[in-house]
PDB file of N, CA, C and O in Angstrom:
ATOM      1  N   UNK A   1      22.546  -1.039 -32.853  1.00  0.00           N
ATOM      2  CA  UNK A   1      21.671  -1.964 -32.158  1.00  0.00           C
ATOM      3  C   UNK A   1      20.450  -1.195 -31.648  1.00  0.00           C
ATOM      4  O   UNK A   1      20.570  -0.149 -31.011  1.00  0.00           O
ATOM      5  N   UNK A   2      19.038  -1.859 -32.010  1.00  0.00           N
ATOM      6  CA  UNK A   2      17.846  -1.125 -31.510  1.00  0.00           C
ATOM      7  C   UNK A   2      17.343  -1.772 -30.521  1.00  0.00           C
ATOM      8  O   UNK A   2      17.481  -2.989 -30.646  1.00  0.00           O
ATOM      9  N   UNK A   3      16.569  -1.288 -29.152  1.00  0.00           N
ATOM     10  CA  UNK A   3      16.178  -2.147 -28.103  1.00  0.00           C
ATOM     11  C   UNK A   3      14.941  -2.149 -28.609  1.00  0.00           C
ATOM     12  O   UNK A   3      14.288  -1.274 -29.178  1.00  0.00           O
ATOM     13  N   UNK A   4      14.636  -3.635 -28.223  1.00  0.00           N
ATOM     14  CA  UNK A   4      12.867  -3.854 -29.053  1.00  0.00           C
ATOM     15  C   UNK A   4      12.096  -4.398 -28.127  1.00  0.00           C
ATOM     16  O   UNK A   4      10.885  -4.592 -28.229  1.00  0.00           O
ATOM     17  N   UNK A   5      13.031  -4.743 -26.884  1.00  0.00           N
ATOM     18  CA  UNK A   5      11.832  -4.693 -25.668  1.00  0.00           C
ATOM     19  C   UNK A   5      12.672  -4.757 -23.941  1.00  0.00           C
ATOM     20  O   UNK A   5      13.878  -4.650 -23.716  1.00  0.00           O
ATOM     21  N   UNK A   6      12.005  -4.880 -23.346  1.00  0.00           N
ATOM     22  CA  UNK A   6      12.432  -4.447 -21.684  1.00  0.00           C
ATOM     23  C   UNK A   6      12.052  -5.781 -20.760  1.00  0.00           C
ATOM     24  O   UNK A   6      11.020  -5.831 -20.091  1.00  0.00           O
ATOM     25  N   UNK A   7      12.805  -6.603 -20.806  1.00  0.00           N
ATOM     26  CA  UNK A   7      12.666  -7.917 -19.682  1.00  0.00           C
ATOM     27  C   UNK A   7      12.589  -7.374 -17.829  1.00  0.00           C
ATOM     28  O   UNK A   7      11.918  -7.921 -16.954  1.00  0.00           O
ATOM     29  N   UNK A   8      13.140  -6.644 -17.734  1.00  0.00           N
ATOM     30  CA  UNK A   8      13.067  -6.030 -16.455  1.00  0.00           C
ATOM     31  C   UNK A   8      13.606  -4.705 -16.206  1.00  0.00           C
ATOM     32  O   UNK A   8      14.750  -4.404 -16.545  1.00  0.00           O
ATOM     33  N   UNK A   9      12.812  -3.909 -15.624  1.00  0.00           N
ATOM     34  CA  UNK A   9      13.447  -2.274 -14.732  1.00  0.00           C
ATOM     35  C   UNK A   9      12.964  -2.013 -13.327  1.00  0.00           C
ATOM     36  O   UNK A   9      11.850  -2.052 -12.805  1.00  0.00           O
ATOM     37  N   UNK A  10      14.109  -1.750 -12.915  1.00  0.00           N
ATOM     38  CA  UNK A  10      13.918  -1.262 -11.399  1.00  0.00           C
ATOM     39  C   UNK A  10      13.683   0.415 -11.225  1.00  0.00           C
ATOM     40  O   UNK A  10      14.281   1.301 -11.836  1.00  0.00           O
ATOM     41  N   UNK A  11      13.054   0.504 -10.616  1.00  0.00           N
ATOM     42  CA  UNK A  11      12.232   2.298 -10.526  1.00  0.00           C
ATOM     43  C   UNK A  11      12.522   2.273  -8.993  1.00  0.00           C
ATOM     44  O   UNK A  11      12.029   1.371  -8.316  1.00  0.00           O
ATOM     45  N   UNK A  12      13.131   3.019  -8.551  1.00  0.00           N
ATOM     46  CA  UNK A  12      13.419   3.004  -6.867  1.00  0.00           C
ATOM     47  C   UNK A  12      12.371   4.113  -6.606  1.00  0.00           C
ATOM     48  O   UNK A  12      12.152   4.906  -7.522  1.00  0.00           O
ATOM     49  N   UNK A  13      11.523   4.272  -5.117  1.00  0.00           N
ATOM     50  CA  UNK A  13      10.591   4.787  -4.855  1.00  0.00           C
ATOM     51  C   UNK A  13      11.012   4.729  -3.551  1.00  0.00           C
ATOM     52  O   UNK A  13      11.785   3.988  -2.943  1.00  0.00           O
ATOM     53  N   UNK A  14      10.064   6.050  -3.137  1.00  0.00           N
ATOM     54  CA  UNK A  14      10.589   6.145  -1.652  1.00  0.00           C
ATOM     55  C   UNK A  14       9.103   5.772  -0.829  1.00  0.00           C
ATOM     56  O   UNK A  14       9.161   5.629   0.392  1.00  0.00           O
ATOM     57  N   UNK A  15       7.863   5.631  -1.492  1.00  0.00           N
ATOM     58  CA  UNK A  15       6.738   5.214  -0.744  1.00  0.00           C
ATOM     59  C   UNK A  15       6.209   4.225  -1.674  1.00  0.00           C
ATOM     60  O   UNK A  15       5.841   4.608  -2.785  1.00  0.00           O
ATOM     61  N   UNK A  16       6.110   2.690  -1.268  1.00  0.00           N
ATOM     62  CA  UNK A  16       6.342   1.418  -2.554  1.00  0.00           C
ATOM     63  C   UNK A  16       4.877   0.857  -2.016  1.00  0.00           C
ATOM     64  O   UNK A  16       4.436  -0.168  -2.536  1.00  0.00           O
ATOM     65  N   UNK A  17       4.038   1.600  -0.859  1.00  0.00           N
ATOM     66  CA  UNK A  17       2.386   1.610  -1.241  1.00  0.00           C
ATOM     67  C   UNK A  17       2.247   2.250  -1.993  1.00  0.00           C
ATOM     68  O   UNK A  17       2.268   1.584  -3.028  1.00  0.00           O
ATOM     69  N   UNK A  18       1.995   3.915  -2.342  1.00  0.00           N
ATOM     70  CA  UNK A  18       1.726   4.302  -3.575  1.00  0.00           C
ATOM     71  C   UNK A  18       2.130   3.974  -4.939  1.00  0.00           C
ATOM     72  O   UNK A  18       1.400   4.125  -5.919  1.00  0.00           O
ATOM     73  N   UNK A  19       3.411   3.485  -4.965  1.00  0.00           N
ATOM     74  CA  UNK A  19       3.660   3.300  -6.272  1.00  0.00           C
ATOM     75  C   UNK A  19       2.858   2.135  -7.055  1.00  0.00           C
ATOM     76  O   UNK A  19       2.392   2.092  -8.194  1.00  0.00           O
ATOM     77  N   UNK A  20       2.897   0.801  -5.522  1.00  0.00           N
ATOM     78  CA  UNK A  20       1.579   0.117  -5.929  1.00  0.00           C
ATOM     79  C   UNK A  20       0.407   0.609  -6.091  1.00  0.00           C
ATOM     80  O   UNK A  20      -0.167  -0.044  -6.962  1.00  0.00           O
ATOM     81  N   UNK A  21      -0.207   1.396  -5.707  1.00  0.00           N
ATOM     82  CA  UNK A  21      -1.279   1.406  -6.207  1.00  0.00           C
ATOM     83  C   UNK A  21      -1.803   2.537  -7.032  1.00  0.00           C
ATOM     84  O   UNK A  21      -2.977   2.908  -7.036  1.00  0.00           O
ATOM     85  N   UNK A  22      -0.591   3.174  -7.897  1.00  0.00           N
ATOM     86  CA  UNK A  22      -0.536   3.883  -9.378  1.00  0.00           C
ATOM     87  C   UNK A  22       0.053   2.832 -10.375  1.00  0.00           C
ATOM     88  O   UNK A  22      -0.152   3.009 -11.576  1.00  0.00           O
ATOM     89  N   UNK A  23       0.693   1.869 -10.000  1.00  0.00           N
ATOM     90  CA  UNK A  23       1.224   0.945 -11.258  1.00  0.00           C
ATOM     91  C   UNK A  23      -0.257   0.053 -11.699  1.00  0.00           C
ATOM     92  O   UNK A  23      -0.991   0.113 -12.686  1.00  0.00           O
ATOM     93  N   UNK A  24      -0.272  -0.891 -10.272  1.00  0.00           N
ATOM     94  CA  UNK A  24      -1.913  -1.383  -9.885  1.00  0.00           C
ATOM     95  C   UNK A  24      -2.889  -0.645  -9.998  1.00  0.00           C
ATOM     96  O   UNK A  24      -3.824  -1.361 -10.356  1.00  0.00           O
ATOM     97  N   UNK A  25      -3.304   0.674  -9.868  1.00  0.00           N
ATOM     98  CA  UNK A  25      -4.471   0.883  -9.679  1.00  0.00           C
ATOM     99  C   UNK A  25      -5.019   1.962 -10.810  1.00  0.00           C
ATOM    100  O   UNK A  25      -6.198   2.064 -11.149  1.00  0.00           O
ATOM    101  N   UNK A  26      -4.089   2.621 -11.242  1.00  0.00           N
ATOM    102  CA  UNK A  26      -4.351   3.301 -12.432  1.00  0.00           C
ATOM    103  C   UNK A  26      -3.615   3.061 -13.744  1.00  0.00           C
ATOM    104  O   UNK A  26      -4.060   3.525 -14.793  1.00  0.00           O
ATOM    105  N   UNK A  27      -2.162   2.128 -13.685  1.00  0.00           N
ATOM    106  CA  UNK A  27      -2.154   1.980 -15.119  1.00  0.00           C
ATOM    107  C   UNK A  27      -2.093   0.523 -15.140  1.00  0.00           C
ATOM    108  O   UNK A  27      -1.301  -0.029 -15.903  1.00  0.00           O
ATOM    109  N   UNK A  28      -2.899  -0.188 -14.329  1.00  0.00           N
ATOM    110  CA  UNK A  28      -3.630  -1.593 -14.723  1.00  0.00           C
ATOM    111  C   UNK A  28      -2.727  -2.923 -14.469  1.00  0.00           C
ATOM    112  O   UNK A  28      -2.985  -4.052 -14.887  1.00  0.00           O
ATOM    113  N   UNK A  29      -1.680  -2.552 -13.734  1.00  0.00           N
ATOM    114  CA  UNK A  29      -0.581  -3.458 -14.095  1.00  0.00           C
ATOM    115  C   UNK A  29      -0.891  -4.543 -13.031  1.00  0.00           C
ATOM    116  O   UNK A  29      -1.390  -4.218 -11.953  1.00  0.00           O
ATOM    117  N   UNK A  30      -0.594  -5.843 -13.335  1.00  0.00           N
ATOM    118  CA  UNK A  30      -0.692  -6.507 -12.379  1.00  0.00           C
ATOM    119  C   UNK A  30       0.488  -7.226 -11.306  1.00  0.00           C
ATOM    120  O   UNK A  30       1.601  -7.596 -11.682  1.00  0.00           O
ATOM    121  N   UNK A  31      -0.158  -7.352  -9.548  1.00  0.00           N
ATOM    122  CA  UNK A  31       1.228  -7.389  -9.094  1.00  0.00           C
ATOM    123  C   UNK A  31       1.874  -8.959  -8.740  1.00  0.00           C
ATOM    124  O   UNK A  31       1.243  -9.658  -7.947  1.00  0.00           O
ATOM    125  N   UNK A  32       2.910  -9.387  -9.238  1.00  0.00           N
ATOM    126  CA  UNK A  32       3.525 -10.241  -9.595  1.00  0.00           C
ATOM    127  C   UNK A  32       4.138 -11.193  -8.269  1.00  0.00           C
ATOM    128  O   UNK A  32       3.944 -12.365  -7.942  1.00  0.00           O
ATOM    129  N   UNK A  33       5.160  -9.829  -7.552  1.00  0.00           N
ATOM    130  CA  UNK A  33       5.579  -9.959  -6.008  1.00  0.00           C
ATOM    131  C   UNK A  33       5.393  -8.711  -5.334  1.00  0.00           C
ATOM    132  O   UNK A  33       5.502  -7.543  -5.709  1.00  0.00           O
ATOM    133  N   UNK A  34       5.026  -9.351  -4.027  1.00  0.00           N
ATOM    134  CA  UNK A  34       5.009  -8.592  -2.841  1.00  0.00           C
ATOM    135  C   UNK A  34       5.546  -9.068  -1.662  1.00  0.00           C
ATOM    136  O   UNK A  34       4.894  -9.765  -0.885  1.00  0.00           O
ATOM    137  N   UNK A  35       6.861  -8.689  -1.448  1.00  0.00           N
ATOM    138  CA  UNK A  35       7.243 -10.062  -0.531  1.00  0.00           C
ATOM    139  C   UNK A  35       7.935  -8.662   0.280  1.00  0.00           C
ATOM    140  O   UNK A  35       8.408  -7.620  -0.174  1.00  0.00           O
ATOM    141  N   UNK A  36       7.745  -9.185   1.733  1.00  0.00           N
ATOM    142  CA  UNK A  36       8.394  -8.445   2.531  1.00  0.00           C
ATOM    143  C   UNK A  36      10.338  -9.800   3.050  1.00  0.00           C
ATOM    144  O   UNK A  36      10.122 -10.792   3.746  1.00  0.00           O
ATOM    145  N   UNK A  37      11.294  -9.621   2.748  1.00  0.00           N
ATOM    146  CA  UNK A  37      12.904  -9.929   2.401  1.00  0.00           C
ATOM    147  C   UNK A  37      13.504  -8.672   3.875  1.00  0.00           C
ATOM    148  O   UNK A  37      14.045  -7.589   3.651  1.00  0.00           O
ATOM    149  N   UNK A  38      13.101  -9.426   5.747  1.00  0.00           N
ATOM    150  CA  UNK A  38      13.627  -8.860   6.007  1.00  0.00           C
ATOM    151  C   UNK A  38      13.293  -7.400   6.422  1.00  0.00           C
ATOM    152  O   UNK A  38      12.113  -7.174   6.689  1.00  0.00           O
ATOM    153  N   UNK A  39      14.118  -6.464   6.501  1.00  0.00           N
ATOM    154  CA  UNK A  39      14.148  -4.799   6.618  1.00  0.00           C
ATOM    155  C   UNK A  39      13.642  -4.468   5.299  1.00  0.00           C
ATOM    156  O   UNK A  39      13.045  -3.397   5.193  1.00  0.00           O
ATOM    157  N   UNK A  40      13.764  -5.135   4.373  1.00  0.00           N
ATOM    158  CA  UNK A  40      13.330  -4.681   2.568  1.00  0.00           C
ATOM    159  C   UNK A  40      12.403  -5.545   2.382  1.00  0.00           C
ATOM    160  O   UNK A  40      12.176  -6.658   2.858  1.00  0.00           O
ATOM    161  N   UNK A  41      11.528  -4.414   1.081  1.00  0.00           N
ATOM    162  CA  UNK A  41      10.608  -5.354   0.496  1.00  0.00           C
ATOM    163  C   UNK A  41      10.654  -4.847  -1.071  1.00  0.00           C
ATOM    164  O   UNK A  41      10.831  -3.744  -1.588  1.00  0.00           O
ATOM    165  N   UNK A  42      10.326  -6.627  -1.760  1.00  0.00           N
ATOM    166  CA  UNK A  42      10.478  -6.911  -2.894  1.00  0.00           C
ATOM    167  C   UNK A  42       9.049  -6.740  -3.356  1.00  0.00           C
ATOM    168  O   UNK A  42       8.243  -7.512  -2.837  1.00  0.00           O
ATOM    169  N   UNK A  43       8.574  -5.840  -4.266  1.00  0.00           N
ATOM    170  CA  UNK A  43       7.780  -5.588  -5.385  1.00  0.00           C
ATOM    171  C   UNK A  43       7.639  -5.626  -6.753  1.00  0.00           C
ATOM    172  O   UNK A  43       8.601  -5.438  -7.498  1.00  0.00           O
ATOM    173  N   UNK A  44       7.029  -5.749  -6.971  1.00  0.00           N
ATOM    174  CA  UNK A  44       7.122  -6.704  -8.625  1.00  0.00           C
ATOM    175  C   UNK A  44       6.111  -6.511  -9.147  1.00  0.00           C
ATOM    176  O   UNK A  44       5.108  -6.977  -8.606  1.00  0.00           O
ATOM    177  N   UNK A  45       5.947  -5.598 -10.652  1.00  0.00           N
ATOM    178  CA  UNK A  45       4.302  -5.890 -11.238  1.00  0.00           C
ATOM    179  C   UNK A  45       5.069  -5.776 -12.396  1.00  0.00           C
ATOM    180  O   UNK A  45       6.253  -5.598 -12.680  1.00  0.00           O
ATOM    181  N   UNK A  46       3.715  -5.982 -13.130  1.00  0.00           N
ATOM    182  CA  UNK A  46       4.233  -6.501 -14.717  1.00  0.00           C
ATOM    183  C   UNK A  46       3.058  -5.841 -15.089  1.00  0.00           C
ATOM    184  O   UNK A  46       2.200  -5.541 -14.259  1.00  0.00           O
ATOM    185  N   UNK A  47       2.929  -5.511 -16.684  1.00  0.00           N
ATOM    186  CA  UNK A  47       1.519  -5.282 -17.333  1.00  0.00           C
ATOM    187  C   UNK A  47       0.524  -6.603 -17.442  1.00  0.00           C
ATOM    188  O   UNK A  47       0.774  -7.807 -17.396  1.00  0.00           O
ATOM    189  N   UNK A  48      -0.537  -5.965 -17.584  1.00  0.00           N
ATOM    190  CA  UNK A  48      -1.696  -6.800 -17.203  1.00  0.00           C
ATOM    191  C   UNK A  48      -1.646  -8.426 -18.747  1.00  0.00           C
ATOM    192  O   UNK A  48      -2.312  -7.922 -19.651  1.00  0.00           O
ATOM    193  N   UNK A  49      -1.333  -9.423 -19.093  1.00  0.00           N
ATOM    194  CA  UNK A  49      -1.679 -10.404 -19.858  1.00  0.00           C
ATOM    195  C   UNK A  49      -2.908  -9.775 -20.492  1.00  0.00           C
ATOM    196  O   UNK A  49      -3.794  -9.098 -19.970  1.00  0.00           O
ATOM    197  N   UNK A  50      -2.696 -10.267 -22.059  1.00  0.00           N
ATOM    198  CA  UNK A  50      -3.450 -10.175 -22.660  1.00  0.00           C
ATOM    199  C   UNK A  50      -4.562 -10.933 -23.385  1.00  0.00           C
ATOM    200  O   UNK A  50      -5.353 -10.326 -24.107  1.00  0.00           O
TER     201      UNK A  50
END
């Protein structure tokens, strides 16, 4: 079986401003959710539509 594409991955980060704004700000991605859930917050980007 070959994987031919990626519906979702979680990348755990320990500072989830920067990571926004290297996913967002240098490899273009756009952000989907930003939801503060509480003590946690939910982040979400996707690549930019084409």
């Amino acid at each position: 079986m070959n994987i031919t594409s990626v519906r979702l991955l979680t990348v755990p980060v320990s500072d989830q401003d920067a990571a926004k704004d290297f996913y967002a700000g240098t490899l273009g991605f756009e952000v989907v959710r930003d939801q503060a859930m509480g003590p946690v917050r939910w982040l979400q980007l996707a690549p930019a539509a084409r």
